[in-house]
C-alpha positions as CSV (number, residue, x, y, z in Angstrom):
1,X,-29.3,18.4,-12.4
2,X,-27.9,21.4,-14.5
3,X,-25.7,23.9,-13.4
4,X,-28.4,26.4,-14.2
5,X,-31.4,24.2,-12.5
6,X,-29.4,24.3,-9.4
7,X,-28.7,28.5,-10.1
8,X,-32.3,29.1,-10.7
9,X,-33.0,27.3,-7.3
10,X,-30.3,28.9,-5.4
11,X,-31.5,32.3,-7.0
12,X,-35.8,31.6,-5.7
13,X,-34.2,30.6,-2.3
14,X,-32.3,34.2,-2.0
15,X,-35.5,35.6,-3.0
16,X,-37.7,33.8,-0.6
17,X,-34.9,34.6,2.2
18,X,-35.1,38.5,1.4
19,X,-38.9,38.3,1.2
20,X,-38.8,37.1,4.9
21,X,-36.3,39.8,6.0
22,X,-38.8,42.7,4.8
23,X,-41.3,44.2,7.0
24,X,-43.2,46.8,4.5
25,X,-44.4,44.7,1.0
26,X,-45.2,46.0,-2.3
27,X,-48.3,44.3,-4.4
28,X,-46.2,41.6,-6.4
29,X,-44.2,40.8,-2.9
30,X,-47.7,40.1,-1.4
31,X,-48.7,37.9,-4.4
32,X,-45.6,35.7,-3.7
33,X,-45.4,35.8,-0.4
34,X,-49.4,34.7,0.1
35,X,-49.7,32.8,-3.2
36,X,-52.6,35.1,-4.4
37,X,-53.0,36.4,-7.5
38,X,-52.6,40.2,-7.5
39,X,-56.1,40.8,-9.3
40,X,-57.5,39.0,-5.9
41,X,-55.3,41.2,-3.4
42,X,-56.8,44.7,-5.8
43,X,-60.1,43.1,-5.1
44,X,-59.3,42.6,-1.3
45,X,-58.1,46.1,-0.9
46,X,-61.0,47.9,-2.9
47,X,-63.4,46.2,-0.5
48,X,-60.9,47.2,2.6
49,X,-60.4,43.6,3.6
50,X,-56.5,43.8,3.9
51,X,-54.8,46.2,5.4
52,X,-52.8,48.6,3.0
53,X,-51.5,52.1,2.4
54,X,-51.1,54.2,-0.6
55,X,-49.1,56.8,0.0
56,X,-48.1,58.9,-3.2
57,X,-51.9,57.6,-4.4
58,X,-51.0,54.8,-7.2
59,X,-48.6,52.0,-5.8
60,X,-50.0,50.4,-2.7
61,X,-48.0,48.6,0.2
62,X,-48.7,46.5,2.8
63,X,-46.9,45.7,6.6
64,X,-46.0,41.9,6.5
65,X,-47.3,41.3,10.2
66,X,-50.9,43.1,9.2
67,X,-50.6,40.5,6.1
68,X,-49.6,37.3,8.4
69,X,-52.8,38.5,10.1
70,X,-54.8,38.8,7.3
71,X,-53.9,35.2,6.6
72,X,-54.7,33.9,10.4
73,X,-58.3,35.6,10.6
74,X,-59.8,31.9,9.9
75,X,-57.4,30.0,11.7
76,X,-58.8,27.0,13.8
77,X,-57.3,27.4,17.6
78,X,-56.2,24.1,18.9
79,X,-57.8,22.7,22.3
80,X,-56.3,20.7,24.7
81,X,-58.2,18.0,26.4
């Protein structure tokens, strides 16, 4: 493994680990952090399906815990028996 392989992996790890520490989420934070496109999350916000703000009127932003629930809505609860 190169030396930048292993600097390009270190570097997407730091970014994962900072992504975890924030609690308020710009558009392309969202997109990585949920794996969606960004033209699906516009689309999911124009139809007011995901939380979100936008408070000077252009960029939007999101809380991570009202995007974690976004994700959840169809989870399957486990039963026990």
């Amino acid at each position: 493994m190169t030396i930048e392989t292993k600097l390009d992996i270190l570097e997407s790890k730091i970014d994962k680990l900072h992504l975890e520490q924030k609690t308020i989420l710009n558009i392309e934070e969202v997109a990585k952090y949920t794996s969606l496109s960004k033209d699906y999350i516009y689309r999911l916000t124009s139809t007011k399906k995901i939380p979100h703000s936008k408070p000077t009127g252009r960029k939007l932003y999101f809380e991570k815990i009202e995007v974690d629930n976004f994700l959840m809505r169809g989870a399957k609860t486990k039963y026990n028996n």
